[in-house]
C-alpha positions as CSV (number, residue, x, y, z in Angstrom):
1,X,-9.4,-19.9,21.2
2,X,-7.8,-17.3,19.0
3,X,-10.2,-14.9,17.4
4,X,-8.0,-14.0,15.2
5,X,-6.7,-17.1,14.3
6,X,-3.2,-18.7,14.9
7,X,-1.7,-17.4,11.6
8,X,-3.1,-14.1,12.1
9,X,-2.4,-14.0,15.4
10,X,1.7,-14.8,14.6
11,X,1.5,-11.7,11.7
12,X,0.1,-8.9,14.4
13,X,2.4,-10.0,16.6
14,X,5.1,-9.7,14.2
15,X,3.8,-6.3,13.4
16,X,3.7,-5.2,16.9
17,X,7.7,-6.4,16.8
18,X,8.8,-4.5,14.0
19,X,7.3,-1.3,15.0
20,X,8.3,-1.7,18.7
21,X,12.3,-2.6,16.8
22,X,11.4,0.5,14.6
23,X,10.5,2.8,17.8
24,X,13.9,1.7,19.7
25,X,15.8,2.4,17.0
26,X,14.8,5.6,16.2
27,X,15.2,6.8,19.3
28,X,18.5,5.8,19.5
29,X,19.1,7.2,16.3
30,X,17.7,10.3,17.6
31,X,19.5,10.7,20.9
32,X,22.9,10.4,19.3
33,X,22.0,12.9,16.7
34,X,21.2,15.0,19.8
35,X,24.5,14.3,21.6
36,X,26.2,15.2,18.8
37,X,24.4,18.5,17.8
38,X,27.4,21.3,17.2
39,X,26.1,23.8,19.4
40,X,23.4,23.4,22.4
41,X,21.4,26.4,21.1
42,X,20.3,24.5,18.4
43,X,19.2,21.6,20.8
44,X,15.6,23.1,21.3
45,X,14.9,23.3,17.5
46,X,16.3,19.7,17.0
47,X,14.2,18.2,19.7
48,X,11.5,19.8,18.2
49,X,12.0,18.2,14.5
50,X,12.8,14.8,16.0
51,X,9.4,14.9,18.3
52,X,7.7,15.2,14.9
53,X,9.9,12.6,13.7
54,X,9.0,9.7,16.1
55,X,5.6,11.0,16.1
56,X,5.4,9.9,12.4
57,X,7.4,6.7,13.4
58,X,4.9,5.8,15.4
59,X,1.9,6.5,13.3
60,X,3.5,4.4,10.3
61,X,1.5,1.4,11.2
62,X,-1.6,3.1,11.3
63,X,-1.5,4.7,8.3
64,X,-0.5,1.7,6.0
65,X,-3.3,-0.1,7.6
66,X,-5.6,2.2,5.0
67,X,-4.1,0.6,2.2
68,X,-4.3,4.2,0.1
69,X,-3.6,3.5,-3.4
70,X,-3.3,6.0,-6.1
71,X,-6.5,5.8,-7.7
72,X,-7.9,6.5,-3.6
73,X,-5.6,9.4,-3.3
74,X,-6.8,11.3,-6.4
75,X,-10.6,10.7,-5.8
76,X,-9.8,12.0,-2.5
77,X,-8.4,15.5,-4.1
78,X,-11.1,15.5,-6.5
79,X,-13.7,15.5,-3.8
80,X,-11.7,17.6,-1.3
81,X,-11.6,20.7,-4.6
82,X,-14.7,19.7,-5.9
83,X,-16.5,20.1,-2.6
84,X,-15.8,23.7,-3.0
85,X,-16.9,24.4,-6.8
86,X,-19.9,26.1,-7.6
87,X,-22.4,22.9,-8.9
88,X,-21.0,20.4,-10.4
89,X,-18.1,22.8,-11.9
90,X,-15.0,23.3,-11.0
91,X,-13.6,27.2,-11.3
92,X,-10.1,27.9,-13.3
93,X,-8.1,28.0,-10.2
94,X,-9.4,24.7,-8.7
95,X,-8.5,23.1,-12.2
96,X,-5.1,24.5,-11.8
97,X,-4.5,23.2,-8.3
98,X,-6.0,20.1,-9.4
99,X,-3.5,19.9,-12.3
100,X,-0.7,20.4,-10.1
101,X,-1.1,18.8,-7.3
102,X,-2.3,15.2,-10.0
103,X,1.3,16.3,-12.0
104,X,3.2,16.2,-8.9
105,X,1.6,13.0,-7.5
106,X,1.8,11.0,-10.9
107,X,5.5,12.2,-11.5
108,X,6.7,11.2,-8.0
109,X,5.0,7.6,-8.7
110,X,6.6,7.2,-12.0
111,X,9.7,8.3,-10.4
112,X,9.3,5.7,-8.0
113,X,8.3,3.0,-10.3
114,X,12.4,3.5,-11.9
115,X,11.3,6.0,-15.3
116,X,13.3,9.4,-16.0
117,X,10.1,11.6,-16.2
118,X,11.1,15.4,-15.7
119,X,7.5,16.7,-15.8
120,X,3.9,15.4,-15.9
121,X,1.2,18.3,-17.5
122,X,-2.2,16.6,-17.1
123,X,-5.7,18.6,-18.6
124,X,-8.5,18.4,-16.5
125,X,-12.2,19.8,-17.9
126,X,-14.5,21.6,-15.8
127,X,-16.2,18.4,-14.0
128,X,-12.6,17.1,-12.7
129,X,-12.2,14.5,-15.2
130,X,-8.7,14.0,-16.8
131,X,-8.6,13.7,-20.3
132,X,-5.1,14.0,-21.2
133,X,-1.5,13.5,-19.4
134,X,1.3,15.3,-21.3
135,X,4.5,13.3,-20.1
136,X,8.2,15.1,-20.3
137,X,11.0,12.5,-20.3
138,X,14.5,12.9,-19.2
139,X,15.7,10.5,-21.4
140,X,14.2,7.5,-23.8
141,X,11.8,4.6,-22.7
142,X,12.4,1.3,-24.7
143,X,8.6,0.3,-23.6
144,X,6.0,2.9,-22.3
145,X,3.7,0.1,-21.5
146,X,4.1,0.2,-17.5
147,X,3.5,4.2,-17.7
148,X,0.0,3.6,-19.8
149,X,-1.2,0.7,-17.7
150,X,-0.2,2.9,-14.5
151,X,-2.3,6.1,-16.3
152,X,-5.3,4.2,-17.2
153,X,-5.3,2.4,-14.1
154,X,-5.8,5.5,-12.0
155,X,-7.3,7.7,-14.6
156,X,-9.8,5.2,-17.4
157,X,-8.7,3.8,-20.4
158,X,-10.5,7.0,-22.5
159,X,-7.1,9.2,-20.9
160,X,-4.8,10.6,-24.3
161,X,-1.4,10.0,-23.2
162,X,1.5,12.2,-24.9
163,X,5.0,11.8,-24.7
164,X,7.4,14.6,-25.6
């Protein structure tokens, strides 16, 4: 008797496979890029890049099985700075960070998502709550729709969303 069941059994086993295929061919990846490494001085610093490497390979699996989503990700910055505000206020320069570090974070996913965005300016009062996302485009958007679900997804449906 499975405790898992058969079906769930199959799908760990297949993730076991993948990763084990994944491991393998990094590290043949790996040794060839050290073979072929133009001078041997350089050898120590490369094995030292591709350690970290496989150790990230590795770890992969581990990580996805948190299932972080975006909305996760930004409640965990918010606590992480807020944590260190005085009360329930946040001070100038936690604000900032906070603003840039949510800017980066929300370009890189529009990015991802296939818009043109060259920058993301979000305001953020004193208590860590967003209340408007200025959004720079690199070109035109026919339909902003998937950019305003994505924004009031993560940060409420009350978020003012400018494009310039």
């Amino acid at each position: 008797m499975y405790l898992i069941g058969r079906k769930g059994m199959e799908f760990v086993m297949e993730q076991i496979l993948t990763w084990v295929k994944n491991a393998l061919l990094f590290g043949v990846v790996s040794s060839i890029v050290i073979l072929l490494s133009p001078n041997k001085s350089y050898e120590k610093h490369i094995n030292l890049v591709v350690g970290l490497l496989f150790i990230l390979v590795m770890i992969h699996p581990i990580i996805d099985s948190f299932d972080l989503d975006e909305k996760t990700y930004i409640s965990y910055i918010q606590n992480y700075i807020g944590a260190s505000g005085n009360g329930n206020y946040l001070s100038q320069e936690e604000i900032s960070l906070y603003e840039d570090t949510i800017g980066v974070e929300v370009k890189s996913v529009l990015n991802d998502m296939g818009y043109e965005i060259e920058k993301v300016t979000p305001y953020v009062d004193d208590k860590g709550s967003v209340y408007k996302i200025c959004i720079s485009l690199n070109g035109t958007i026919t339909s902003p729709d998937g950019i305003n679900r994505y924004i009031q997804k993560v940060f409420g449906e009350e978020v003012e969303i400018i494009y310039e």
